[in-house]
C-alpha positions in Angstrom: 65.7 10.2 101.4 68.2 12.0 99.1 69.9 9.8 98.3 66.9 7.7 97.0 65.9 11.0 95.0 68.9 11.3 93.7 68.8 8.1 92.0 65.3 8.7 90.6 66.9 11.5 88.9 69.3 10.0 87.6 67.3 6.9 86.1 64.8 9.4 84.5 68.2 11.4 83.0 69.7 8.0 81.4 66.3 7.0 79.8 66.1 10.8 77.9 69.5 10.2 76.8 69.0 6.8 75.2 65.6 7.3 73.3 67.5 8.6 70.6 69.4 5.8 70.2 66.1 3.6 70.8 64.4 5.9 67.5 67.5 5.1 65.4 67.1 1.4 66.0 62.7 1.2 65.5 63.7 3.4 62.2 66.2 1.1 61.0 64.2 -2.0 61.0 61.0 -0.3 59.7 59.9 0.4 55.7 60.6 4.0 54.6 58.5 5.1 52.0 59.8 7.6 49.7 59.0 8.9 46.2 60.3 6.7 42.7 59.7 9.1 40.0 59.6 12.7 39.8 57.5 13.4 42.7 53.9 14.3 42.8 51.0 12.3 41.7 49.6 11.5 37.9 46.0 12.4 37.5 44.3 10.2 35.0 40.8 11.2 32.6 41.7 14.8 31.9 39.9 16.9 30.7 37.5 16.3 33.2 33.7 16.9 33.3 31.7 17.3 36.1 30.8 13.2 37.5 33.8 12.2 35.4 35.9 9.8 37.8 39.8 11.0 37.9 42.5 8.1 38.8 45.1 10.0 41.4 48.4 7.6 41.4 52.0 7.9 42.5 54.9 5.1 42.1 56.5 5.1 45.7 59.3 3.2 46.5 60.1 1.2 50.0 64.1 1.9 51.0 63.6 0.4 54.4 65.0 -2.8 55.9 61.4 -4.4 56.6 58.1 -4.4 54.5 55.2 -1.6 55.1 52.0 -0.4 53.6 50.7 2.7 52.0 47.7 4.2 51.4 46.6 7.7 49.1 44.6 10.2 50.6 42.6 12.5 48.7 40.1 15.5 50.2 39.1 18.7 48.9 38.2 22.0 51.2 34.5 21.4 52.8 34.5 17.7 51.5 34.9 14.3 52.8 38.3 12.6 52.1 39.0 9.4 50.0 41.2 6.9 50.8 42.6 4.6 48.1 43.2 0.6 48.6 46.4 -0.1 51.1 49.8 -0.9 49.1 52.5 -3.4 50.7 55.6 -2.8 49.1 58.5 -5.0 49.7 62.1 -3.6 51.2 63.9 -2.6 47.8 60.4 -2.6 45.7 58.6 0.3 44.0 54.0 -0.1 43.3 51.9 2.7 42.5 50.0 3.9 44.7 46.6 4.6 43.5 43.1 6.6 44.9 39.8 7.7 42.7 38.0 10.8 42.8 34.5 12.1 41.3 34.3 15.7 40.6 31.5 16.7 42.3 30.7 19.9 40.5 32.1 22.2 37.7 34.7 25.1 37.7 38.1 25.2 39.9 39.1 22.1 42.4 41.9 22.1 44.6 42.5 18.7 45.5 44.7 17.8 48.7 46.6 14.9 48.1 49.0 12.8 50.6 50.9 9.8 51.2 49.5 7.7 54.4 51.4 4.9 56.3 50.7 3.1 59.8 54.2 1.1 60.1 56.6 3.0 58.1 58.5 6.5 57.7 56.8 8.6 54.9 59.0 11.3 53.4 57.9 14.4 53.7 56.9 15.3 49.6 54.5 12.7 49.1 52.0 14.9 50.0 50.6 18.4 47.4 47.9 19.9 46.3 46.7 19.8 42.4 44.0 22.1 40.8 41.8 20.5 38.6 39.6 22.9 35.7 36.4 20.7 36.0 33.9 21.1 32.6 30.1 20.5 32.7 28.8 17.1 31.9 28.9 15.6 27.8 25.5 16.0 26.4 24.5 12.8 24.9 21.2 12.2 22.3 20.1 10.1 20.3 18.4 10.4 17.0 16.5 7.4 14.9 16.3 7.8 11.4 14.9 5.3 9.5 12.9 2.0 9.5 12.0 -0.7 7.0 10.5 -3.5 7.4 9.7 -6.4 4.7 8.9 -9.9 4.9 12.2 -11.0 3.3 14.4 -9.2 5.5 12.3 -8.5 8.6 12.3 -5.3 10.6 15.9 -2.8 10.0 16.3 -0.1 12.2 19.2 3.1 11.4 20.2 5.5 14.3 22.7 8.0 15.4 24.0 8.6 18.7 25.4 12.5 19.1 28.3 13.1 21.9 29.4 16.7 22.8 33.0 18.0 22.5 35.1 16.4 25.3 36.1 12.8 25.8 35.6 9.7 24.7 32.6 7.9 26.5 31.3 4.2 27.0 27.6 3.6 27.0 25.5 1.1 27.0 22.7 1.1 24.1 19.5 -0.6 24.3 16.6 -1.2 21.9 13.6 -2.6 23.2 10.1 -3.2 21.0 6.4 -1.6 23.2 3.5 -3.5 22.1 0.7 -2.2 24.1 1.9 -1.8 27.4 5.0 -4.5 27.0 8.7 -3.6 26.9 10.0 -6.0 24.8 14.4 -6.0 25.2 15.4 -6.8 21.9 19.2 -5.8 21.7 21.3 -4.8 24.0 25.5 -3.9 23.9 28.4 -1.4 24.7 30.1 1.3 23.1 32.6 3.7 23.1 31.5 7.1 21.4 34.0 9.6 20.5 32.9 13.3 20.8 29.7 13.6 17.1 27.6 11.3 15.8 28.2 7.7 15.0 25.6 5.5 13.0 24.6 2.4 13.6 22.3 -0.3 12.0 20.1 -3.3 13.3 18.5 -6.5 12.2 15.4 -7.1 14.6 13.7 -10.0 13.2 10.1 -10.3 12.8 8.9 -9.2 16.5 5.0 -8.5 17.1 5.5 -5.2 18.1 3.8 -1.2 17.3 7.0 1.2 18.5 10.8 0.9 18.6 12.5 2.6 21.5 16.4 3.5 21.6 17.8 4.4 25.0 21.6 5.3 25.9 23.0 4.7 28.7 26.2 6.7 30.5 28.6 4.0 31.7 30.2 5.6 34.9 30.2 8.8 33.9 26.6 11.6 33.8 25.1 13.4 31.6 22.9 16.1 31.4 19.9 14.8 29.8 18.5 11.4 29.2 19.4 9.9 25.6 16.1 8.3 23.8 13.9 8.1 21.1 11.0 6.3 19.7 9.4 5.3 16.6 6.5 3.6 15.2 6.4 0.7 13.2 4.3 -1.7 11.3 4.1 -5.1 10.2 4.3 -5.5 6.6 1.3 -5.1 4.6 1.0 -7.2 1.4 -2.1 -6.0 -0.6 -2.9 -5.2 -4.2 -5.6 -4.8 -7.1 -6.3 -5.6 -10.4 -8.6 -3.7 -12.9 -9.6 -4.5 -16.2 -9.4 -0.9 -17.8 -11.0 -1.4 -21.1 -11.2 -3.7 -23.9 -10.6 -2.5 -27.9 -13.0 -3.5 -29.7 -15.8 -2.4 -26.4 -18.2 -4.7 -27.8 -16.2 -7.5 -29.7 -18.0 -10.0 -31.9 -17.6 -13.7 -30.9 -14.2 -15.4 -32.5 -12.6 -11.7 -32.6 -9.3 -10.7 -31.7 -9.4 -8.8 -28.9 -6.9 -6.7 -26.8 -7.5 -5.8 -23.5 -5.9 -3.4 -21.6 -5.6 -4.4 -17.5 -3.5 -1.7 -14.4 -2.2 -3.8 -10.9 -1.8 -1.8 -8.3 0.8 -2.7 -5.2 -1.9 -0.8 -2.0 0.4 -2.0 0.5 4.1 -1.0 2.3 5.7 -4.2 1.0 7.2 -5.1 -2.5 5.2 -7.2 -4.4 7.3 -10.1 -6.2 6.6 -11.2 -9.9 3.7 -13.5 -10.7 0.9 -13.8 -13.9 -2.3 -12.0 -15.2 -4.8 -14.5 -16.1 -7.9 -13.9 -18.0 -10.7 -16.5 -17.5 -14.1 -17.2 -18.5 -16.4 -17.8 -16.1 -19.0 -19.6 -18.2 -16.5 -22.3 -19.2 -13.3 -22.1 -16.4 -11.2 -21.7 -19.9 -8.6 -19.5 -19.4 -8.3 -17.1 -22.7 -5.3 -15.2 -21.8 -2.2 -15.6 -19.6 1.2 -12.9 -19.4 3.7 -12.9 -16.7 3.8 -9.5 -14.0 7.4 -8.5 -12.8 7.8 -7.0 -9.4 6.0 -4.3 -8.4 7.0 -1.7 -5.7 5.0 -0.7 -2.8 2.3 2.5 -3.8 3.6 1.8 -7.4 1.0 0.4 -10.4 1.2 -1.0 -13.7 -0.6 -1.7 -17.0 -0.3 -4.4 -18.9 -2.1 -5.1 -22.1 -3.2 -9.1 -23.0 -4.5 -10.2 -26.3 -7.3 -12.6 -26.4 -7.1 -14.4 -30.0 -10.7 -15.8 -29.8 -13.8 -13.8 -28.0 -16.0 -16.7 -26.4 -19.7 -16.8 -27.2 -22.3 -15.4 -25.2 -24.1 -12.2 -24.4 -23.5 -10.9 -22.2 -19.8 -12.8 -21.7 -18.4 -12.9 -18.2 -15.0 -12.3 -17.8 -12.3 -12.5 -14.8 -8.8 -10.9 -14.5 -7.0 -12.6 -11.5 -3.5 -11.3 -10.4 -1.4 -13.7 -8.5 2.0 -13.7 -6.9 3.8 -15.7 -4.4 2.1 -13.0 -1.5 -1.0 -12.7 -2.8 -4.0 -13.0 -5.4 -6.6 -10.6 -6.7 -9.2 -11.1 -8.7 -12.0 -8.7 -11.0 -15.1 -9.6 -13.2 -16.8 -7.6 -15.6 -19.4 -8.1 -18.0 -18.9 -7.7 -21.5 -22.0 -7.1 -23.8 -20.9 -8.8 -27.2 -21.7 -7.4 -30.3 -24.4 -9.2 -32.0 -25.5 -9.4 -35.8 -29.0 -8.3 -36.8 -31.2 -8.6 -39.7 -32.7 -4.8 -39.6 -34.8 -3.5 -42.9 -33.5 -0.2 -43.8 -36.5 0.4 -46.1 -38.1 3.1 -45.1 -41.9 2.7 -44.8 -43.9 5.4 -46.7 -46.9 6.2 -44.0 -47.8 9.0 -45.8 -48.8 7.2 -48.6 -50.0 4.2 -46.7 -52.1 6.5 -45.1 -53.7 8.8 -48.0 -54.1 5.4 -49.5 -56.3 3.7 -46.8 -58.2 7.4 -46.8 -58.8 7.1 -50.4 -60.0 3.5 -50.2 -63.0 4.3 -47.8 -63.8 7.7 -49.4 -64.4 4.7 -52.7 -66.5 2.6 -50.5 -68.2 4.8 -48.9 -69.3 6.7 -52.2 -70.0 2.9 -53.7 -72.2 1.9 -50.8 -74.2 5.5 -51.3 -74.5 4.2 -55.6 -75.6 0.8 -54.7 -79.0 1.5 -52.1 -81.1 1.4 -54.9 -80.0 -2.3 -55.9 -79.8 -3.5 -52.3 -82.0 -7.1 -54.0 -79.3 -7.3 -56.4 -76.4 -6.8 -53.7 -78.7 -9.1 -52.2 -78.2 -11.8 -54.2 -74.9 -11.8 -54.5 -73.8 -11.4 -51.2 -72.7 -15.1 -50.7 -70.8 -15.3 -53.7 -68.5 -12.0 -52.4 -67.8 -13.2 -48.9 -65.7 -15.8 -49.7 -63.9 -13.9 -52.1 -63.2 -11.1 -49.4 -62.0 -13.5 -46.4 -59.6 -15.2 -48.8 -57.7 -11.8 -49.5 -58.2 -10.8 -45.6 -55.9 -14.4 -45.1 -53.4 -13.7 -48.0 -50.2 -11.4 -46.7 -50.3 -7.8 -46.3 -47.9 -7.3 -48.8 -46.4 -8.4 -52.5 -42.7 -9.1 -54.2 -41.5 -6.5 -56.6 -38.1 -7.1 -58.1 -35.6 -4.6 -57.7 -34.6 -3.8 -62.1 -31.3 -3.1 -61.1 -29.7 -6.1 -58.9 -33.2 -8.4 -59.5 -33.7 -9.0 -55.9 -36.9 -9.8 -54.7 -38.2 -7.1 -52.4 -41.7 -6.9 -50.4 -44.0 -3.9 -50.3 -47.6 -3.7 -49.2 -50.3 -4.7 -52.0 -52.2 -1.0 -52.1 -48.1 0.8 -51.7 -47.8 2.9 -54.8 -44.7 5.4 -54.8 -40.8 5.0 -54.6 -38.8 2.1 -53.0 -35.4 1.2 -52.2 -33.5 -2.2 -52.8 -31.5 -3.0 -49.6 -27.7 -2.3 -49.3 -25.3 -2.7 -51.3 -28.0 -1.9 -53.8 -29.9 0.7 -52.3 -31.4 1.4 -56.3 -34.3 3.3 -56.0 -37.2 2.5 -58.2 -41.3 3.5 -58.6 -43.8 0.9 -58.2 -47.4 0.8 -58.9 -50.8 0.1 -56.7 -51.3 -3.7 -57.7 -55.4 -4.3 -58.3 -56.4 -8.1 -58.6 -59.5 -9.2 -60.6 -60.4 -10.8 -57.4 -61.2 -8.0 -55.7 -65.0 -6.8 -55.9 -65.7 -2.6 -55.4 -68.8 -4.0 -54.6 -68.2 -5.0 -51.4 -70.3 -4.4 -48.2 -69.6 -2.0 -45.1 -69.0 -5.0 -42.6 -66.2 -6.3 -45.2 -64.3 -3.6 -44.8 -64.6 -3.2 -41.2 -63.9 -6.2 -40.9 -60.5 -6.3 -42.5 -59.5 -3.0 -41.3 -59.9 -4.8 -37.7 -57.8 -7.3 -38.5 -54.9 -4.5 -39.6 -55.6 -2.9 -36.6 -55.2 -6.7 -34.6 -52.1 -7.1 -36.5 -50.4 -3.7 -35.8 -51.2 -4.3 -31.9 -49.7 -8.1 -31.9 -46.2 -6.0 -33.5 -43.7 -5.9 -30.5 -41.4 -3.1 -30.3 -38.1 -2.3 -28.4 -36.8 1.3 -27.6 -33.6 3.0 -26.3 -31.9 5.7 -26.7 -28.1 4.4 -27.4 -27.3 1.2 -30.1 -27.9 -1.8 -27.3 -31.5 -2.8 -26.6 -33.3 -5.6 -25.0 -35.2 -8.4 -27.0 -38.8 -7.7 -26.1 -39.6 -11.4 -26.1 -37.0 -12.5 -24.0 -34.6 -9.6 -23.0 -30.8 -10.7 -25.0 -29.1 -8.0 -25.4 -28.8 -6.7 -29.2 -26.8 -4.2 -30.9 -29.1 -1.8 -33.3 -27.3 1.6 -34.4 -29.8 4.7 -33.7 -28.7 5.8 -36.9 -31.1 2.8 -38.7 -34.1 3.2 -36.5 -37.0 3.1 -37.1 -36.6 -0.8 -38.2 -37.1 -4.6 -38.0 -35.2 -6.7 -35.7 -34.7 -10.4 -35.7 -33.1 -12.2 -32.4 -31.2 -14.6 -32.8 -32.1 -16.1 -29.7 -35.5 -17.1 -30.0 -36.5 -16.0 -33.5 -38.9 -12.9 -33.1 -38.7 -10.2 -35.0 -39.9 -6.6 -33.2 -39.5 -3.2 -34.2 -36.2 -1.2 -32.9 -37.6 2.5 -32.2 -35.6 5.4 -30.3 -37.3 6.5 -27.4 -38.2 5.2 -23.6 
């Protein structure tokens, strides 16, 4: 029995003593990982903001006989710990070794760092700890600040992005187009935005949209507030006016020259391109006028003056301005009341005297009638012979010719008018005339003569037709054309030239 304890001893004894010697060989033929540079590790996307991913690495080198593998640990106090990818490195070979981190939070970080290997010897430094000074997150914003949209070029849009002081960052920047409840993508791309503002510009096309919207997007990296802005837009509007404005002279006389003054106007948010003014007459399609426009600017107007080198006849005359352009046409009418030529008498009658006259004469006839009761047998007699006598005057005219002694021209007055005249202009002589008595006429005549012709007078002064107004154009009263007759010659005769009648032109209503 002792001697088989003895032996026990002893085998146990041999095996302590050669496990040395066992380690030495295992550690020979195994990778041995030590450091290549200067020791430590690199840290990679300093300064660092809080979400910002840092890049831990360290170049280790293999000075074993056989191959092994690597790996970077990373933890920090009350945190989980990172591993990075596993590294085989090659006996003789040096690869970096590499792990990545997100900062969690702002303010002071101790990171623990280390060196890991299953099948090889790792020295002793590759392990530390490195404080990190860890900033709040980048603000980012966005700002849009203009948009344009025409038909030639389509919709523009001009933004800025704004990036706090720190690093540089990568985004992504979209621009999408709402039209109703639609998102619309219209662009989208990548950037890298250094710490201000950076512009940019976009072509969009023609889409059928109401709003633009600009978002920017943190590409692995946060920030502290979401970076967008929106706009609305509008499809062009093409739309404009024309106006005739006035015309010199207002009331031109057929085969004047006339100038007429017209103002386009561009109502709508797009440029208007050049074109032509045409000025037509609607009675005959004939186109008097015709001038060329250039471009006109959006909410912008212009006046342009035409000269029409022959007024068309008619009263009134109708008259259309159109405006047209590649966009767009406009049209106006007006009408014009023409300025037509009257015959007016600028004698002035004497009513007075008519009137003390035609007193006078039946004061005569009545004191005649009183003288001539006695020979009523006589009167009698003769009354045949005197009624034929007194209804050839009634049919005679009203009036006579007298003869102007300066400029001869015949003039007509009425046949009892006794008093001054006037010759019509460029005479205008003044002259006296005399009460005219025929030997036809008999003082004998009887009470139903005279009231007789004195109804007739009265007949023919109802049958006169008369126009009034109270400014120079007046309607014919026959059949309503429009004439020209200055209030400063009323009261007085007017002919119309379109169907002939002559009527008296009064001021009044």
């Amino acid at each position: 029995m002792d001697i088989m304890a003895r032996g026990r001893v002893l085998s146990i004894l041999i095996v302590i003593l050669l496990m040395p010697v066992f380690s030495l060989t295992i550690s020979a033929s195994s990778g041995s990982m030590i450091s290549a540079g200067s020791g430590g590790v690199a840290i990679v996307g300093l300064p660092a903001h809080e979400g910002d991913n840092l890049i831990f690495s360290s170049l280790i080198h293999n000075e074993g006989e056989d191959s092994g593998s690597v790996r970077l640990s990373l933890s920090i106090p009350d945190g989980e710990s990172i591993v990075g990818d596993e590294v085989f490195i090659e006996p003789g070979s040096s690869r970096e070794v590499q792990a990545i981190f997100t900062l969690p939070f702002s303010g002071q970080i101790n990171v623990t760092w280390e060196i890991i290997s299953s099948n090889s010897i790792v020295s002793e430094n590759l392990s530390g700890i490195s404080s990190i000074s860890v900033d709040e997150p980048q603000n980012l914003d966005v700002e849009i600040i203009d948009s344009s949209w025409t038909l030639a070029d389509g919709l523009d849009l001009s933004f800025r992005s704004i990036l706090e002081e720190g690093r540089e960052r990568q985004v992504s920047i979209e621009v999408s187009g709402i039209s109703g409840s639609d998102n619309v993508l219209l662009q989208r791309f990548d950037a890298i935005l250094s710490p201000g503002m950076r512009h940019f510009t976009l072509s969009l096309g023609s889409p059928e949209i109401s709003s633009l919207l600009v978002t920017i997007t943190p590409f692995e990296w946060i920030s502290d507030s979401v970076a967008s802005d929106q706009i609305d837009v509008s499809m062009p509007i093409i739309s404009g006016s024309i106006e005739i404005l006035s015309l010199s002279p207002e009331a031109p006389t057929s085969g004047d020259s006339v100038s007429v003054e017209v103002q386009i106007t561009n109502t709508g948010t797009d440029p208007i391109g050049a074109g032509r003014i045409r000025l037509i007459s609607l009675s005959t399609g004939i186109v008097l006028e015709e001038k060329s426009t250039s471009s006109i600017p959006n909410f912008s107007e212009s006046i342009e003056t035409l000269m029409i080198q022959s007024w068309p006849e008619g009263n009134p005359v109708d008259l259309r301005a159109e405006w047209i352009s590649n966009e767009m046409v406009s049209e106006f009418e007006i009408s014009v009341i023409s300025n037509i030529i009257v015959t007016t008498s600028d004698t002035e009658i004497p009513w007075i005297t008519l009137i003390v006259g035609a007193v006078s004469g039946i004061l005569v006839a009545i004191a005649l009638r009183s003288a001539n009761k006695g020979r009523k047998s006589s009167v009698g007699r003769n009354l045949k012979k005197n009624i034929a006598p007194v209804k050839k005057n009634v049919e005679e005219p009203e009036k006579r010719e007298v003869n102007c002694p300066e400029c001869n021209r015949a003039l007509l007055v009425p046949y009892s008018y006794s008093g001054r005249a006037r010759c019509a202009p460029p005479c205008s002589t003044e002259f006296s005339v005399s009460m005219e008595v025929t030997e036809d006429e008999n003082p004998m005549e009887e009470d139903n003569d005279l009231e007789e012709i004195e109804d007739e007078q009265i007949e023919s002064e109802e049958d006169t037709l008369i126009a009034r107004s109270n400014d120079d154009l007046l309607d014919c009263p026959s059949c309503n054309q429009v004439l020209k007759v200055p209030l400063s010659k009323r009261p007085a005769t007017a002919r119309c030239p379109a169907c002939k009648i002559e009527f008296k032109a009064l001021e009044g209503v």
